[in-house]
C-alpha positions as CSV (number, residue, x, y, z in Angstrom):
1,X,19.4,-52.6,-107.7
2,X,22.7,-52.9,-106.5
3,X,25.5,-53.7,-109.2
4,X,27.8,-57.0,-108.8
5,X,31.0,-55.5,-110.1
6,X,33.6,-53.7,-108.2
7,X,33.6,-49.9,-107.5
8,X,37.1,-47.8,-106.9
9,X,37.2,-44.8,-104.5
10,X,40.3,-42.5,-104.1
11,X,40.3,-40.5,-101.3
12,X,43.1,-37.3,-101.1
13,X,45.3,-37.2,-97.9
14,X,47.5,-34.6,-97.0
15,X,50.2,-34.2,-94.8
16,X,49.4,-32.6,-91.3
17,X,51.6,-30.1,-90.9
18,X,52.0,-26.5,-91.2
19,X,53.2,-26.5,-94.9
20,X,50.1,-27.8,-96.6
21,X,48.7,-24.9,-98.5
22,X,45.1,-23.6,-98.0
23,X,43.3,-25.8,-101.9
24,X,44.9,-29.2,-100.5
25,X,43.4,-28.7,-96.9
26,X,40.3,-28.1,-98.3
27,X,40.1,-31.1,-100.3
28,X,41.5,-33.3,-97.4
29,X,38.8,-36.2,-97.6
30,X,37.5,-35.7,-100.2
31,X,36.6,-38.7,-102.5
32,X,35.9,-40.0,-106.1
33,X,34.0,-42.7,-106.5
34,X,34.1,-45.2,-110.3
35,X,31.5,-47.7,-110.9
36,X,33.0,-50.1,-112.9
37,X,29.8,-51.5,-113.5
38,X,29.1,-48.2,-115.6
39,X,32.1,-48.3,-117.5
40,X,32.8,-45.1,-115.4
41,X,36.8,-44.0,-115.7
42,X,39.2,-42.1,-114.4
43,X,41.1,-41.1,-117.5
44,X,44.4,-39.1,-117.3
45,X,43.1,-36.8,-114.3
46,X,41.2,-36.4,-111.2
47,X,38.9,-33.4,-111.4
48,X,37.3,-31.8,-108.3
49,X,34.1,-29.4,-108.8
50,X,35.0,-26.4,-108.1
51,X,39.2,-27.0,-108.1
52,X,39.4,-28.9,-111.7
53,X,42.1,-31.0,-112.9
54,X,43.7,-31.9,-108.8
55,X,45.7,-35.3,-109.8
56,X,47.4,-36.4,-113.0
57,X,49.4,-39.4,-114.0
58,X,52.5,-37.8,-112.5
59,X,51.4,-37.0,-109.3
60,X,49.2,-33.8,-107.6
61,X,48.9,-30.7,-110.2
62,X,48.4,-28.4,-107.3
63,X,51.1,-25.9,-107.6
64,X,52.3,-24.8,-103.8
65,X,54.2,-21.8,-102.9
66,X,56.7,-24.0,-100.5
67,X,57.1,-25.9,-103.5
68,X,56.2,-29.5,-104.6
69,X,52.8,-31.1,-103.4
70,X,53.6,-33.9,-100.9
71,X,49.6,-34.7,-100.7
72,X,48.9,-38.5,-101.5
73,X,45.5,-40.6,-102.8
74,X,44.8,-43.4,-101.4
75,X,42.7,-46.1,-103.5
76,X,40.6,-48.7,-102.2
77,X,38.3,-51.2,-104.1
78,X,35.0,-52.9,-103.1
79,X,34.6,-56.5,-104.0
80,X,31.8,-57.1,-101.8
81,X,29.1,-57.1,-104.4
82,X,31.0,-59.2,-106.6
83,X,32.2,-62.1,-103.5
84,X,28.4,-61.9,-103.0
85,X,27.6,-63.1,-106.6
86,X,30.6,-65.9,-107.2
87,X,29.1,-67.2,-103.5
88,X,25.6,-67.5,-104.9
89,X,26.9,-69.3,-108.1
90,X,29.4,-71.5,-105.9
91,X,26.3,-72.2,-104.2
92,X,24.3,-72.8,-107.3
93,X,27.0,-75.4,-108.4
94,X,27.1,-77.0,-105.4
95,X,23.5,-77.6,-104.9
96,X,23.1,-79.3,-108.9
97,X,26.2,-81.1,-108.2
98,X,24.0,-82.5,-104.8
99,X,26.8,-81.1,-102.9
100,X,24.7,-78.5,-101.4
């Protein structure tokens, strides 16, 4: 079963260019995923498997050799699950209210 509450993805972006060092193109793409329905947080970092701690509160933590990391996350949220459920109780209303 599908929750009805929001989930968060952030997704890591680098810059295309010459300068990005070798540990930010590989994690180009790549993507957490929080089920708020879990109670599932982020806390202070962003952890990858195999790179550990990637993003803190300040910014990247990758430390580059051409100095600072210009790599960005992007987030996006998903409220479809949760439009889904306030239409059904809109419609719920609406049909005891003999508006339906």
């Amino acid at each position: 079963m599908r929750s009805n509450m929001p989930t968060m993805k952030i997704t890591w972006h680098i810059k295309k260019d010459l300068l990005v060092c070798p540990v930010c193109r590989s994690l180009e793409g790549y993507t957490w995923t929080f089920d708020t329905s879990k109670d599932d947080k982020m806390g202070d970092v962003l952890k990858h498997p195999v790179y550990g701690a990637v993003w803190g509160l300040q910014g990247s933590l990758i430390k580059e050799e051409n100095g600072k990391c210009r790599c960005e996350i992007k987030h996006e949220v998903d409220l479809s699950d949760a439009a889904a459920r306030l239409r059904k109780i809109r419609d719920r209303l609406a049909t005891k209210l003999g508006r339906g």
